[in-house]
C-alpha positions in Angstrom: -16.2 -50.1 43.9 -14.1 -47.1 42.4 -14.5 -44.3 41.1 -12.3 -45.6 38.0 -14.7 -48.7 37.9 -18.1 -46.4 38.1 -16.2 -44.4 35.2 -15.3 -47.5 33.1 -18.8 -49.0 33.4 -20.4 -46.4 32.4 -18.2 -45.8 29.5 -18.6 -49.8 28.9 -22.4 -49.7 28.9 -22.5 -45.8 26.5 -20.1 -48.1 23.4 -21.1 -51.3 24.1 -25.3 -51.1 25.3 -26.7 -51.8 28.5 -27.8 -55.0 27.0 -24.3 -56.6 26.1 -22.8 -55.3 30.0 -25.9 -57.0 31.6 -25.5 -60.3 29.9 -21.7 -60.3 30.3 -22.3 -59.1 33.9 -24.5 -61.7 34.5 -22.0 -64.7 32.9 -19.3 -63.1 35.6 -18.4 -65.8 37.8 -16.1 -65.8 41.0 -13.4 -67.0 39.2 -13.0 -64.3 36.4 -14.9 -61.4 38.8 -10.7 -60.3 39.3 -9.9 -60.0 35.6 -13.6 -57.9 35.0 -12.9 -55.6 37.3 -9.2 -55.5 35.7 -10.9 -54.7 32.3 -13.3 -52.5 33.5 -11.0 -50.4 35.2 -8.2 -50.4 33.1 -9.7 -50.2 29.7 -13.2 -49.1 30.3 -12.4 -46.4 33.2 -9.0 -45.2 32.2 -8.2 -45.5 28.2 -11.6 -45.7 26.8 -13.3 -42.6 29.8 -10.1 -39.5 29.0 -11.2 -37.0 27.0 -7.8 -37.4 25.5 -9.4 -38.7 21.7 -13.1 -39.5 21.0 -14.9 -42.4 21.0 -15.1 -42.3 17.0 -11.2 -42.4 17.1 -11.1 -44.9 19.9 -13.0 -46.7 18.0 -11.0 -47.4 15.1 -8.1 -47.6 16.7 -9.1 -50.0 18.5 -10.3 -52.2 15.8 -7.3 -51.3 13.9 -5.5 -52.6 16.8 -7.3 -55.9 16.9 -6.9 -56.7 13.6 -3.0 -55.7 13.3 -2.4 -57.9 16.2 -5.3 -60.8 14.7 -7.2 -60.8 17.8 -10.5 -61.2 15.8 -12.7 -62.4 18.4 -13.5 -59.2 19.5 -13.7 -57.3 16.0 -17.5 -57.6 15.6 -18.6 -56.9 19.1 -16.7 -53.3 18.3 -18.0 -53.0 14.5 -21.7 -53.3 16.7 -20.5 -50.8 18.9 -19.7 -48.0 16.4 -23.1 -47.5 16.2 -22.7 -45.7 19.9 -19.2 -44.3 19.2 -20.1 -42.7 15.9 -17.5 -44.2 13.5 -18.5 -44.9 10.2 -18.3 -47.7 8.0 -16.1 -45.6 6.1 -14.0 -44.8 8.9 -13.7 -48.6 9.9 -12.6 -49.2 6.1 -9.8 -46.4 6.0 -8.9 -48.1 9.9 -8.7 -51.4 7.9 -6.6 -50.2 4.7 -3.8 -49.6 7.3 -4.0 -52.4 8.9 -3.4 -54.1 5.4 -0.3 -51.8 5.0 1.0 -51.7 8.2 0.2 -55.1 9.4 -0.4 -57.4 6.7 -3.0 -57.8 3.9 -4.4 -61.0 5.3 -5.1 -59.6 9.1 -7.0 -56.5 7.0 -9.0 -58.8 4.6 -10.1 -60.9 7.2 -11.2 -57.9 9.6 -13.4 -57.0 6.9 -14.9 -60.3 6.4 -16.0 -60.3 10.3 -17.2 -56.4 9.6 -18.8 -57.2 6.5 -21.0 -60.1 8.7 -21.7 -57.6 11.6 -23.1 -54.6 9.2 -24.9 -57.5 7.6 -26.5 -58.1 11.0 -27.0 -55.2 12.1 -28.9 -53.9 9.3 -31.1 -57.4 9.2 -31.7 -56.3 12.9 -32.9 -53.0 12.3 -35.3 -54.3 9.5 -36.7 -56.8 12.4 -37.8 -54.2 14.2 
């Protein structure tokens, strides 16, 4: 592999958890190994590995960016992962209010349904312990 792969998995598995890269390792198939490697080059070992911005502020662009453009599939699998990046719900709130300004009121309200579910989660989770 390259060196930009190495980079991007590793930044892959320090925001997302080993355990969320080894099960979607593991569901890799043949068929979508191409577009993995794509992703984990791309925006694992290129956007996400400069030292350009933090993590925080990757973060919430990123899930400012999901929501402007309503790809909401991938909203709470980065609301889990601010727990690594170091945004805070308040941070993910302000990234939300300008989504609602910028992008639409709908796109922003529904982000922070999904958030709202994920914190829910993650807090029931850490009471499991």
């Amino acid at each position: 592999m390259s060196d930009r792969f190495d980079a991007g998995m590793k930044v892959r598995r320090k925001v997302l958890g080993d355990a969320y890269v080894d099960r979607a390792e593991g569901l890799k198939t043949d068929f979508d190994e191409p577009f993995q490697t794509l992703i984990t080059e791309g925006a694992w070992g290129n956007v996400w590995a400069s030292d350009g911005i933090s993590l925080r502020e990757r973060s919430m662009l990123t899930l400012a960016l999901l929501a402007a453009t309503g790809n909401f599939e991938e909203i709470a699998m980065h609301i889990r992962a601010t727990a690594r990046t170091g945004a805070s719900k308040q941070d993910v709130l302000e990234a939300f209010q300008h989504v609602a300004i910028y992008a639409g009121v709908p796109r922003a309200n529904h982000a922070l349904k999904i958030a709202k579910a994920a914190y829910a989660e993650m807090e029931e989770k850490d009471h499991d312990v």
